[in-house]
Structures are given as C-alpha cells and as structure tokens.
Chimera marker file (.cmm) of the C-alpha trace (Angstrom):
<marker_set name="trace">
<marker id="1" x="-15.419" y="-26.162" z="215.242" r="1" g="1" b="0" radius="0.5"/>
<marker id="2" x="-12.522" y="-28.298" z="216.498" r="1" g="1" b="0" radius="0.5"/>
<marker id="3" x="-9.850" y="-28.985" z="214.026" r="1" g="1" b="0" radius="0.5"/>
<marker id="4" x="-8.062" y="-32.312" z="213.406" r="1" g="1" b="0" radius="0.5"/>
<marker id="5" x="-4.178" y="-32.867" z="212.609" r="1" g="1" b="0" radius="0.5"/>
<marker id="6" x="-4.041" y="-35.723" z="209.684" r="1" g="1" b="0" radius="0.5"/>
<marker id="7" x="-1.362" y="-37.197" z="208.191" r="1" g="1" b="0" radius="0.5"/>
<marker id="8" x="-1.128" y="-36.198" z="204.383" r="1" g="1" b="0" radius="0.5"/>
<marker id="9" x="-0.845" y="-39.882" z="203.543" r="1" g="1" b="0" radius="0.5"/>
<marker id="10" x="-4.396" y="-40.734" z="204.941" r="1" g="1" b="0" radius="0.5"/>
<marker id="11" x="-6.125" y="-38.080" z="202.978" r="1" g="1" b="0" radius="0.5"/>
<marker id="12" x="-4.680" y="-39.889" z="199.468" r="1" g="1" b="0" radius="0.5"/>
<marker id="13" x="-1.745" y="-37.622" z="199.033" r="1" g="1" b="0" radius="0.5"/>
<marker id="14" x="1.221" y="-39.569" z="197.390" r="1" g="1" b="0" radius="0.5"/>
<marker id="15" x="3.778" y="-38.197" z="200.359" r="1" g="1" b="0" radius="0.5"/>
<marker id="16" x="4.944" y="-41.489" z="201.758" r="1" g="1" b="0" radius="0.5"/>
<marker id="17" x="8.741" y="-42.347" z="201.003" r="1" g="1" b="0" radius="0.5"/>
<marker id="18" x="8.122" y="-44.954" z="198.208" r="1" g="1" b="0" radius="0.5"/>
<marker id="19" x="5.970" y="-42.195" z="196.494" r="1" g="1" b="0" radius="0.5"/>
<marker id="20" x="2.758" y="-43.522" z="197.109" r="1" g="1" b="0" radius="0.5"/>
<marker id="21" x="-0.139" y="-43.100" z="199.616" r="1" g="1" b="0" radius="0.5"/>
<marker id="22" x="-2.138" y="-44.926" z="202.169" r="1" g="1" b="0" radius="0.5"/>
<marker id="23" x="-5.636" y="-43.572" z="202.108" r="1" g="1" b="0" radius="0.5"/>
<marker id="24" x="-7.922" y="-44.027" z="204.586" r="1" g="1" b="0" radius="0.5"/>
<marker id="25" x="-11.567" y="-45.165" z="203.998" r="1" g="1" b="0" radius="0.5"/>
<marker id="26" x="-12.533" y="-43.809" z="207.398" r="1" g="1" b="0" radius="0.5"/>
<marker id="27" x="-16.536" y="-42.318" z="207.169" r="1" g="1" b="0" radius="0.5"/>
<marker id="28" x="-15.078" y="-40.486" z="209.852" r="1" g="1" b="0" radius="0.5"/>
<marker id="29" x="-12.394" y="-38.693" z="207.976" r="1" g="1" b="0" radius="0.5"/>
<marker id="30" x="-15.018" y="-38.027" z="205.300" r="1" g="1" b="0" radius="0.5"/>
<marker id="31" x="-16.939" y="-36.193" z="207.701" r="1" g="1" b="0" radius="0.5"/>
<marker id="32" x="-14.350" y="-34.286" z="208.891" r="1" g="1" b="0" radius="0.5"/>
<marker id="33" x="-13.426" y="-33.513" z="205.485" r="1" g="1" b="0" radius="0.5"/>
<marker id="34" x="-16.943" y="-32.406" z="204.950" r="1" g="1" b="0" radius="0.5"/>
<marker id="35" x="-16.676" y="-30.118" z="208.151" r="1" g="1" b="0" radius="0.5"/>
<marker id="36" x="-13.756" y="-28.727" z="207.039" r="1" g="1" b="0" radius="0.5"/>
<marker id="37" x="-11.798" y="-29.939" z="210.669" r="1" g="1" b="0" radius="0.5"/>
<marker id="38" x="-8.833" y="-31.668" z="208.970" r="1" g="1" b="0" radius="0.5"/>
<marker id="39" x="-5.578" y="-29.570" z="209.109" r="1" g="1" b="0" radius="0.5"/>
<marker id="40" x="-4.085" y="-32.185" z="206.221" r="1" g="1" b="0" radius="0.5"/>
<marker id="41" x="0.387" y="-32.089" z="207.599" r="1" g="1" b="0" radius="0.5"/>
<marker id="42" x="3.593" y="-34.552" z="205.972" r="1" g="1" b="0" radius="0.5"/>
<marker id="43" x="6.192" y="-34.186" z="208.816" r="1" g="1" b="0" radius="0.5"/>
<marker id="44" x="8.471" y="-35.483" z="206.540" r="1" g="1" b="0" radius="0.5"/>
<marker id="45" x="7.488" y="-33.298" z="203.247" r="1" g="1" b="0" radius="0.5"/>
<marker id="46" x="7.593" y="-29.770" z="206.227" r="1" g="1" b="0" radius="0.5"/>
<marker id="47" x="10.926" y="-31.239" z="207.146" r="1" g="1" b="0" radius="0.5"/>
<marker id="48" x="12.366" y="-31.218" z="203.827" r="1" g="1" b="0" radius="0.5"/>
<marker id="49" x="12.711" y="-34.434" z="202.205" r="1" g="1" b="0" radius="0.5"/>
<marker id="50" x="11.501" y="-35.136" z="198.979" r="1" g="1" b="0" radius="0.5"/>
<marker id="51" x="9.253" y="-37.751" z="197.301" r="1" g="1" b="0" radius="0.5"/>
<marker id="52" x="9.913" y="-40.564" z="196.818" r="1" g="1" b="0" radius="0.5"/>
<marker id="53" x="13.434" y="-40.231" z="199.334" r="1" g="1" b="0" radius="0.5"/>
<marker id="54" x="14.676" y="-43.860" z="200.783" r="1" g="1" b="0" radius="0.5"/>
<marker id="55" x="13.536" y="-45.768" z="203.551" r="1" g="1" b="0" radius="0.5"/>
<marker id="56" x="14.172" y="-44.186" z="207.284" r="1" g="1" b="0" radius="0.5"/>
<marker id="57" x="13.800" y="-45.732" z="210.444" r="1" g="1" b="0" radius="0.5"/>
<marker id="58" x="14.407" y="-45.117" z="214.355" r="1" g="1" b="0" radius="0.5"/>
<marker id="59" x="17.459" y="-46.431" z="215.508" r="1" g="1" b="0" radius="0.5"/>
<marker id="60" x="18.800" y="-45.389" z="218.762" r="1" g="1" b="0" radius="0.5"/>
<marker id="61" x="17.095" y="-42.526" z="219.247" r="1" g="1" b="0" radius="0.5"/>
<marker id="62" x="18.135" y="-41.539" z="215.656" r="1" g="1" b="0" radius="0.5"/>
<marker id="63" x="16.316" y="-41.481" z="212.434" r="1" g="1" b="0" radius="0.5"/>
<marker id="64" x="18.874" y="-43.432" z="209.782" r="1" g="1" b="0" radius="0.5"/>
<marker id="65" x="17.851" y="-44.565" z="205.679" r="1" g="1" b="0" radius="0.5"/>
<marker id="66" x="19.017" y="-48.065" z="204.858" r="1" g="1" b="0" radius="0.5"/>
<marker id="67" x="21.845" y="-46.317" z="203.624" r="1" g="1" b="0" radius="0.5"/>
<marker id="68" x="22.628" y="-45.440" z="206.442" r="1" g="1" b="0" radius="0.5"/>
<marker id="69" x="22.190" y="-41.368" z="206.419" r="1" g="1" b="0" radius="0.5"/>
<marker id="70" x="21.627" y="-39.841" z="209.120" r="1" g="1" b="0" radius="0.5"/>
<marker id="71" x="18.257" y="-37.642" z="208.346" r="1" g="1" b="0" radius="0.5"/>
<marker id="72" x="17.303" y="-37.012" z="212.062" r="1" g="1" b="0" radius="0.5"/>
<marker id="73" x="17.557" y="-33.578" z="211.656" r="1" g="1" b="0" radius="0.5"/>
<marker id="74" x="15.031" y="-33.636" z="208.920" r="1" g="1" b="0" radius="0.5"/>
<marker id="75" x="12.663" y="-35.429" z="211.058" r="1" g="1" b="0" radius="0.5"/>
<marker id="76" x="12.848" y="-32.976" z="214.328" r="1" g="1" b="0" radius="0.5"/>
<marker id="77" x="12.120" y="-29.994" z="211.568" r="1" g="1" b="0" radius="0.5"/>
<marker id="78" x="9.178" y="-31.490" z="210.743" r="1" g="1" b="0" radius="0.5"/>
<marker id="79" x="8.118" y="-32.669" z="213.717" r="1" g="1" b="0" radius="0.5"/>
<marker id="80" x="8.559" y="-29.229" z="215.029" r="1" g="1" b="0" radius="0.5"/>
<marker id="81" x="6.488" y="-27.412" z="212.107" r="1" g="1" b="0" radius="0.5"/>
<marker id="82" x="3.665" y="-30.322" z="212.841" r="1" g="1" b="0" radius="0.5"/>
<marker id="83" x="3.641" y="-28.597" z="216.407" r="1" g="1" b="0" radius="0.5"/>
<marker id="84" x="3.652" y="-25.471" z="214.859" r="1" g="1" b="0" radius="0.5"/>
<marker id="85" x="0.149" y="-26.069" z="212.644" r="1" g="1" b="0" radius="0.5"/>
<marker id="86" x="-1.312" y="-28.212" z="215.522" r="1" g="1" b="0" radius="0.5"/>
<marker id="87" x="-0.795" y="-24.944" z="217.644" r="1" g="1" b="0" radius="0.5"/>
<marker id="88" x="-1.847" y="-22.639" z="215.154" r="1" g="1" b="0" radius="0.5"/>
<marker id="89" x="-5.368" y="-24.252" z="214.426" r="1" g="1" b="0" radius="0.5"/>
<marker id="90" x="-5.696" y="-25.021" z="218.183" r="1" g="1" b="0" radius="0.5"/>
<marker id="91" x="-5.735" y="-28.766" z="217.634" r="1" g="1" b="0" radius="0.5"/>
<marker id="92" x="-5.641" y="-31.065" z="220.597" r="1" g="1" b="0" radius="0.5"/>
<marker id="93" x="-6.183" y="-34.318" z="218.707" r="1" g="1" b="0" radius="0.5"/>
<marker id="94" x="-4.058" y="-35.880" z="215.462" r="1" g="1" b="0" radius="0.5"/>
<marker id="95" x="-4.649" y="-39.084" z="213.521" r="1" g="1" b="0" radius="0.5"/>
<marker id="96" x="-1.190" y="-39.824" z="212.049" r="1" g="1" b="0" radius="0.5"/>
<marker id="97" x="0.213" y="-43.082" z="210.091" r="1" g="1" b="0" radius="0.5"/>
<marker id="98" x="1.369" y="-46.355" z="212.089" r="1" g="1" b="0" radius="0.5"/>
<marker id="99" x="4.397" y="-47.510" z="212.022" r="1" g="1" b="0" radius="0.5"/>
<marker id="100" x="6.093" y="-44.390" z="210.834" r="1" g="1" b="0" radius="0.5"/>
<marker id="101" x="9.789" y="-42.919" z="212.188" r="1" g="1" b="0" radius="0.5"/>
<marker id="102" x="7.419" y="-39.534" z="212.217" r="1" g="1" b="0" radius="0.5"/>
<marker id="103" x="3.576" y="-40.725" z="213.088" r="1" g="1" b="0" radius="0.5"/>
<marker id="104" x="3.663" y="-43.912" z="214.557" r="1" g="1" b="0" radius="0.5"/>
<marker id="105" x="1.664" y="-43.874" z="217.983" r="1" g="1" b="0" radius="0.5"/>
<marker id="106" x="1.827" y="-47.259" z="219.349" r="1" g="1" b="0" radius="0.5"/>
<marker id="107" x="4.896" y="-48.832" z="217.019" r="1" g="1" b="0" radius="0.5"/>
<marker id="108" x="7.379" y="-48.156" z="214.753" r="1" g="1" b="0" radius="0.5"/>
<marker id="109" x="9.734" y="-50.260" z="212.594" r="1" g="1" b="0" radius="0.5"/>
<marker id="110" x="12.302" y="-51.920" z="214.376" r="1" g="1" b="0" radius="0.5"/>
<marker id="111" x="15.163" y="-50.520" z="212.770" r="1" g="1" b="0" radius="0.5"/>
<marker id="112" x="16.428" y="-53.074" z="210.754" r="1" g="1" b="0" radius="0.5"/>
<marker id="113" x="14.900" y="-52.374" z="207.311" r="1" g="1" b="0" radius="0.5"/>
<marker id="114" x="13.737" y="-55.959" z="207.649" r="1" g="1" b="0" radius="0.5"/>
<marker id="115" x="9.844" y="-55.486" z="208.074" r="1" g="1" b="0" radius="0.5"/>
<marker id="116" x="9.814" y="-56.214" z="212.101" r="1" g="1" b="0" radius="0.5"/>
<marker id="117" x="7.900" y="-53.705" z="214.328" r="1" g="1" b="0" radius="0.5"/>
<marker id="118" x="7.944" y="-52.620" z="217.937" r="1" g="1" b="0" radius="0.5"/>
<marker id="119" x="6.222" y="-51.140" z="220.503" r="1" g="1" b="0" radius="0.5"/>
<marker id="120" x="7.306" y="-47.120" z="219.907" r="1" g="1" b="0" radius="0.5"/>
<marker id="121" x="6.059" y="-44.021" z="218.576" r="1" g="1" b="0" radius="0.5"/>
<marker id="122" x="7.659" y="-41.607" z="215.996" r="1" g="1" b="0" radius="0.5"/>
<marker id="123" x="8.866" y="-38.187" z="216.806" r="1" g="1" b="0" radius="0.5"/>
<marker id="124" x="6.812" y="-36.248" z="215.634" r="1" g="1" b="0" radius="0.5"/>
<marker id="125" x="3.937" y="-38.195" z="217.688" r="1" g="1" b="0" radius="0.5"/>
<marker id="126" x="6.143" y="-37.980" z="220.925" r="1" g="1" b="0" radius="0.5"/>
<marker id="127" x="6.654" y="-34.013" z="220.595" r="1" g="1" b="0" radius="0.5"/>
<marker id="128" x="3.171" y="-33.200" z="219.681" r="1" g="1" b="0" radius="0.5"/>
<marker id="129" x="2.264" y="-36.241" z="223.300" r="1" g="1" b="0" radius="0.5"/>
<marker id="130" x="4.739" y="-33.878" z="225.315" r="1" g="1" b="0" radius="0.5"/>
<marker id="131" x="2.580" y="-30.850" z="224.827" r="1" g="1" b="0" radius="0.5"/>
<marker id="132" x="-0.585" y="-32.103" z="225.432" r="1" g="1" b="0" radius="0.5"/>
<marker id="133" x="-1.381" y="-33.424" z="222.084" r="1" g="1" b="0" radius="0.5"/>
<marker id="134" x="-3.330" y="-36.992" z="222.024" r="1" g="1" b="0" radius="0.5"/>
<marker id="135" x="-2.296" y="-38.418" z="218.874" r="1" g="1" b="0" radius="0.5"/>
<marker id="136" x="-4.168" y="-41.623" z="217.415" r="1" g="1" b="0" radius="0.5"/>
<marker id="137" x="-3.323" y="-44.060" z="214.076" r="1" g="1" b="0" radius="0.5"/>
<marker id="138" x="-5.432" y="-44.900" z="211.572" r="1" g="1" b="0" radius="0.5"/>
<marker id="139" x="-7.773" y="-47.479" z="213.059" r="1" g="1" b="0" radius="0.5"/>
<marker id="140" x="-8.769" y="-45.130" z="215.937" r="1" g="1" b="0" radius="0.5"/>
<marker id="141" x="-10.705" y="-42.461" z="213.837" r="1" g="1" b="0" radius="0.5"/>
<marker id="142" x="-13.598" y="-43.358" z="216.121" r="1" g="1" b="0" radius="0.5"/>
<marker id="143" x="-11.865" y="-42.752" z="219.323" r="1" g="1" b="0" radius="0.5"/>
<marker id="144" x="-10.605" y="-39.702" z="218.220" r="1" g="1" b="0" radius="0.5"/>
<marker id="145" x="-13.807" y="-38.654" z="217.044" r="1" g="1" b="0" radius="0.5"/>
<marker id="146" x="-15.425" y="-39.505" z="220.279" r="1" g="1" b="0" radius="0.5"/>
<marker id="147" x="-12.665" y="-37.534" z="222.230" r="1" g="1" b="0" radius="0.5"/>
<marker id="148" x="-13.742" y="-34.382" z="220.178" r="1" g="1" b="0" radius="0.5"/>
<marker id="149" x="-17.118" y="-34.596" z="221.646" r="1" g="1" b="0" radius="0.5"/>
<marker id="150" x="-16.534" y="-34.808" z="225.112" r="1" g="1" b="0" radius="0.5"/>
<link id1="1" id2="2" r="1" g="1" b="0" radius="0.2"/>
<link id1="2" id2="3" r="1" g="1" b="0" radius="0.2"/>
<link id1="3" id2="4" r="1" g="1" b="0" radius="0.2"/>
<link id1="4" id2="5" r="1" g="1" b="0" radius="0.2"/>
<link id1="5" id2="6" r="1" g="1" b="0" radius="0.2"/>
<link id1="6" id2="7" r="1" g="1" b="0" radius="0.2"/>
<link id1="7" id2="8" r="1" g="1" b="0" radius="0.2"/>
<link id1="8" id2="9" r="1" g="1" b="0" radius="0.2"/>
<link id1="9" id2="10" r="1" g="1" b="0" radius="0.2"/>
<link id1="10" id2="11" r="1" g="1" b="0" radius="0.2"/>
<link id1="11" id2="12" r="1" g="1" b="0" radius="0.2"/>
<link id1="12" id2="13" r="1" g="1" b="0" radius="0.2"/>
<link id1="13" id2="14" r="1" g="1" b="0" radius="0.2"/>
<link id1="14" id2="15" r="1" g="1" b="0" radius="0.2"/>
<link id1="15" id2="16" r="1" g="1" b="0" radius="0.2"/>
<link id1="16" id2="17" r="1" g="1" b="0" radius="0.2"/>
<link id1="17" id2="18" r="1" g="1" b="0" radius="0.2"/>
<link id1="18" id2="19" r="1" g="1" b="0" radius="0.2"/>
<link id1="19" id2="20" r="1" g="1" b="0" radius="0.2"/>
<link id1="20" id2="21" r="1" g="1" b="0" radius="0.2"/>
<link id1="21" id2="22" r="1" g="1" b="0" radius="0.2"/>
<link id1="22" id2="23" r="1" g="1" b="0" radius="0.2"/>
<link id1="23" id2="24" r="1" g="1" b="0" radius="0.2"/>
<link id1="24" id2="25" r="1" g="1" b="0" radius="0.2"/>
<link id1="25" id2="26" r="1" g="1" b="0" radius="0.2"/>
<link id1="26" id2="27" r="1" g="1" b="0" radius="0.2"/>
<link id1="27" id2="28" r="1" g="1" b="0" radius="0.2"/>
<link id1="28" id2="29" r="1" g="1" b="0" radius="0.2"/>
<link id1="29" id2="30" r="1" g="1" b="0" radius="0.2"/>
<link id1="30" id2="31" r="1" g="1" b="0" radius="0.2"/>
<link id1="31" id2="32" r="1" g="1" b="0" radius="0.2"/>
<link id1="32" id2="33" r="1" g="1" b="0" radius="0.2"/>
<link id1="33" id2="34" r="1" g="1" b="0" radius="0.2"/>
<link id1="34" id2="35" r="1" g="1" b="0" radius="0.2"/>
<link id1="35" id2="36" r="1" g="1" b="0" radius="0.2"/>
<link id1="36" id2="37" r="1" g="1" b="0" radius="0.2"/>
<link id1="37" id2="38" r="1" g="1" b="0" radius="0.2"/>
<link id1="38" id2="39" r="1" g="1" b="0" radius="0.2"/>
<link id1="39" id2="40" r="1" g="1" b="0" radius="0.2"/>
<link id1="40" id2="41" r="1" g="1" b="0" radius="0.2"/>
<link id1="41" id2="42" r="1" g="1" b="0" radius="0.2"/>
<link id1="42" id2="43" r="1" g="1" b="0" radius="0.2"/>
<link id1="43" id2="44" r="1" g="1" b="0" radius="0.2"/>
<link id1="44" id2="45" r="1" g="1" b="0" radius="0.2"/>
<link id1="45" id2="46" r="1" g="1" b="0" radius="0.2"/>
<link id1="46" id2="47" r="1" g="1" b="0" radius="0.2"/>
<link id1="47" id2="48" r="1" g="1" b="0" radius="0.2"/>
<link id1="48" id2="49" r="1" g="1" b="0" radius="0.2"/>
<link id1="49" id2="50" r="1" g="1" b="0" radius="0.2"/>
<link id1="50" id2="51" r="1" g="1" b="0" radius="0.2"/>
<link id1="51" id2="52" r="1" g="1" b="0" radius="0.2"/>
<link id1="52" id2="53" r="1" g="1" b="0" radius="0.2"/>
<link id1="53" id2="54" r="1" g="1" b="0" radius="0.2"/>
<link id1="54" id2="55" r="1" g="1" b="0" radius="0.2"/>
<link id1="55" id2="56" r="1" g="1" b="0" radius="0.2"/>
<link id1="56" id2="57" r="1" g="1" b="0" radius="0.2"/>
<link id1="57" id2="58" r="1" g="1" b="0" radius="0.2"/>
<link id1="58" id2="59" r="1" g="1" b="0" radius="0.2"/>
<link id1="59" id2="60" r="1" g="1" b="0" radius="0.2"/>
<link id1="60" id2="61" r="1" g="1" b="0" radius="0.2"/>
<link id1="61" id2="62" r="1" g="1" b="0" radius="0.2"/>
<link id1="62" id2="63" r="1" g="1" b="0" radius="0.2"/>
<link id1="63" id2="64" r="1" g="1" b="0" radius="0.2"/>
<link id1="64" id2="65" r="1" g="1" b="0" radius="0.2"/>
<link id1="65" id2="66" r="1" g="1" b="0" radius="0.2"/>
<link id1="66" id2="67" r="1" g="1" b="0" radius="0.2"/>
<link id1="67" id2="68" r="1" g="1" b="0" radius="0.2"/>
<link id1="68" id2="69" r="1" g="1" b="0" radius="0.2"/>
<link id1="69" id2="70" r="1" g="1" b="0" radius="0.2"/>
<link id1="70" id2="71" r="1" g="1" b="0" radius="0.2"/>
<link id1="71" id2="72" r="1" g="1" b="0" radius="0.2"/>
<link id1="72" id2="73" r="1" g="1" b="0" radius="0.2"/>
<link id1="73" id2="74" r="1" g="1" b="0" radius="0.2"/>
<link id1="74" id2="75" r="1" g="1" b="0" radius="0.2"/>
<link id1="75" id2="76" r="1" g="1" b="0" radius="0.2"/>
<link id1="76" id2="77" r="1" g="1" b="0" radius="0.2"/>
<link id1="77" id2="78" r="1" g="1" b="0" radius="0.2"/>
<link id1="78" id2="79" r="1" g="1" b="0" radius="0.2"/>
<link id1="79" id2="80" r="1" g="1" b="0" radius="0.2"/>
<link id1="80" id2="81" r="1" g="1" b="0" radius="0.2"/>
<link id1="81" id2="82" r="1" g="1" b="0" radius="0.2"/>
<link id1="82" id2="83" r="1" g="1" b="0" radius="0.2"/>
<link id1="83" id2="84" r="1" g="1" b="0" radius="0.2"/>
<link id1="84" id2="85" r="1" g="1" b="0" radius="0.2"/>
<link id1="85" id2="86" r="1" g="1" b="0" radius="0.2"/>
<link id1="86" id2="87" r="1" g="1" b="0" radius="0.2"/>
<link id1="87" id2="88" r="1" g="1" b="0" radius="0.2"/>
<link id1="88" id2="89" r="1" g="1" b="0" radius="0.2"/>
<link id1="89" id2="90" r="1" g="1" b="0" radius="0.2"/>
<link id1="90" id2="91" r="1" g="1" b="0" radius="0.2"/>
<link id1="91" id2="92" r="1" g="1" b="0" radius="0.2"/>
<link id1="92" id2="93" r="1" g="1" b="0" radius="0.2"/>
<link id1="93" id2="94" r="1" g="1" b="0" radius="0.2"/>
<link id1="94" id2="95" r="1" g="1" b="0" radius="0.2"/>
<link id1="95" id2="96" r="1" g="1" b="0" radius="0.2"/>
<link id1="96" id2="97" r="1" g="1" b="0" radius="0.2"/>
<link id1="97" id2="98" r="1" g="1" b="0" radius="0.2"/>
<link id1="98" id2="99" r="1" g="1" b="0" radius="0.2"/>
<link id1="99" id2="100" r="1" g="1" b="0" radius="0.2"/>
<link id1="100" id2="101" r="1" g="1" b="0" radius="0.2"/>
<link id1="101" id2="102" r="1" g="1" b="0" radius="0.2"/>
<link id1="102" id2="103" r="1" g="1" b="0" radius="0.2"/>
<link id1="103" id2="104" r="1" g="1" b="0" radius="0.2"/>
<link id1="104" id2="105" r="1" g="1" b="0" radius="0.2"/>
<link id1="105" id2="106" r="1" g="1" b="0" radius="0.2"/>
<link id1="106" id2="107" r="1" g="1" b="0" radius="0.2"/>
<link id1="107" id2="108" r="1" g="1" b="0" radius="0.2"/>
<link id1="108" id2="109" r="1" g="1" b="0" radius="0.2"/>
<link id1="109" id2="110" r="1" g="1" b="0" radius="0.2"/>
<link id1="110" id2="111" r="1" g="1" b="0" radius="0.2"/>
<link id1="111" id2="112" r="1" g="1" b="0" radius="0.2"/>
<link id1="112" id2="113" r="1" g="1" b="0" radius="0.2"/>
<link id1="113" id2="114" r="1" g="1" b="0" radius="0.2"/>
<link id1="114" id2="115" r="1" g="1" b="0" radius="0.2"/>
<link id1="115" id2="116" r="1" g="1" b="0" radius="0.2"/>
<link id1="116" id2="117" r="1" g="1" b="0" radius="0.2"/>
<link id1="117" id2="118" r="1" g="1" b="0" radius="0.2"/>
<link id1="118" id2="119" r="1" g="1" b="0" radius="0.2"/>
<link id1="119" id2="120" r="1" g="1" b="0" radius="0.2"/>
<link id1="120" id2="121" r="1" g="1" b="0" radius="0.2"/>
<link id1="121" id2="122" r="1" g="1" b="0" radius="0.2"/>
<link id1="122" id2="123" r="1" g="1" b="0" radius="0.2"/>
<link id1="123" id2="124" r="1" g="1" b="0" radius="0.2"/>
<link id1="124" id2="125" r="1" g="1" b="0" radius="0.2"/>
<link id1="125" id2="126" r="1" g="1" b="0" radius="0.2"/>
<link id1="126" id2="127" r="1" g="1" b="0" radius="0.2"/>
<link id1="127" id2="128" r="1" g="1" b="0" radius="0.2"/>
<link id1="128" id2="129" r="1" g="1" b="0" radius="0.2"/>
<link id1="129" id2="130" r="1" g="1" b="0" radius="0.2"/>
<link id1="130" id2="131" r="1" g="1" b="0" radius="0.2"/>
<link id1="131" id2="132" r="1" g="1" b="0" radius="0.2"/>
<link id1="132" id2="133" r="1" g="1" b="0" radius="0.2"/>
<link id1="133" id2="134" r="1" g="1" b="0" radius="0.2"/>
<link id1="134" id2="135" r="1" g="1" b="0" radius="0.2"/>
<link id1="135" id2="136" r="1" g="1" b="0" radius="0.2"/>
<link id1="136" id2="137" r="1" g="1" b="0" radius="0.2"/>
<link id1="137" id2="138" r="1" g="1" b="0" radius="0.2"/>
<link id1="138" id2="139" r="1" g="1" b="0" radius="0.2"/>
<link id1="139" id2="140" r="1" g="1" b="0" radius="0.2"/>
<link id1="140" id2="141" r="1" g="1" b="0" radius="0.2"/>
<link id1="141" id2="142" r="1" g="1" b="0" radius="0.2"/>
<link id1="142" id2="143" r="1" g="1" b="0" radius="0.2"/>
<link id1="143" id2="144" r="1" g="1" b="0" radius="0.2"/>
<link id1="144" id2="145" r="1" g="1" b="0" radius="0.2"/>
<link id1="145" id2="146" r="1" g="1" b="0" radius="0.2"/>
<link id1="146" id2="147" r="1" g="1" b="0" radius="0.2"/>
<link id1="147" id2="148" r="1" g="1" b="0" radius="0.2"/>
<link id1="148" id2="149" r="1" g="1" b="0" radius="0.2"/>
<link id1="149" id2="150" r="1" g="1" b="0" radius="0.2"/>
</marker_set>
C-alpha cells in the first residue's frame, strides 16, 4: 500500500504557529487514515521550533518572523527531514497546508505579515517538487487520491 505525506496540522494536531490546528474534513483523509497510508510530518515542529513560536513568512528567498528573525535555517531542517520520511516510506505524493512558508503548493503569504498572498510555494513543498515529489493542499485530497491509483 502506497503511503501519503500529510501535514500534522490537517490530521487535528495543534502544530501550527498560533498553537492551534486546521483539520481537515476530507472522507479522503479518513480513508487513508483507515488504511493506515498517512505518514502524519510538521516541517516546522522536525525543524525545531516550538509551539506556539511567532509568525514566519518568505521574504526574499528567506524565511523571517514579524520580528524580524531570521529562522530560515529552521525551515531548510525541516524541510530536509520531510524529504527524509517521504523517502523512507517511499512516498511520491504529499497533501501539505496552503499558504504556509513550509507547505504551501500554489501560494504563500506575501511577506508582509499583513494577510496578502501570492502565487508561491513553501520550501519544504519546493524540495520535496525537486525530487520528484507531487505535493497537493488541502482542497486537492481527490486529485491526490486519484494520482495514487493510476
């Protein structure tokens, strides 16, 4: 049986910066879950930062809080160890969080702490896209479950 990278988040874990988590109603998740196929991963837990930890975002190929701390190095740790469990469990698919500096797959925030978004993808999603990876958000569980039957 195929195996599935998720983002802790989705599966109701209370990972996300502000302590909290965004849990996905998906009866497509739930099935997985039932399989057993969901390899649950936090890039930003694996990469050392705690919960909750303040606000990050992409800016300029960095990843800065609205502090203005630098915690890019954090973010390529975990984005590395997400590579390392995708690998591990022979996963070729992932359903990570929009809109994240890690998951995001389509966009990101726009790096002004001010609520915008833009057309991006987080690094974690871009490294595990380099090697071979296809990496879908939260309103594509279909797709991705459609790509694990072909």
């Amino acid at each position: 049986m195929e195996r599935v990278l998720v983002s802790s988040c989705l599966l109701g874990r209370p990972v996300r910066y502000d302590g909290r988590a965004k849990t996905s109603p998906s009866d497509v998740l739930a099935r997985w879950l039932a399989e057993g196929r969901v390899v649950p991963f936090c890039p930003e837990l694996a990469g050392g930062l705690g919960v909750p930890r303040p606000p990050a975002e992409l800016r300029g190929g960095r990843v800065v809080t609205e502090h203005g701390d630098d915690v890019t190095d954090a973010f390529l740790r975990g984005a590395r160890l997400a590579l390392a469990a995708a690998r591990e469990n022979r996963v070729r698919v992932a359903v990570l969080k929009e809109g994240s500096p890690s998951c995001g797959s389509g966009r990101i925030a726009d790096g002004t702490f001010g609520g915008g978004k833009i057309p991006g993808a987080g690094l974690t999603t871009e490294l595990l896209r380099a090697e071979g990876i296809t990496v879908f958000n939260e309103d594509q569980f279909a797709e991705a479950d459609a790509l694990l039957r072909d």
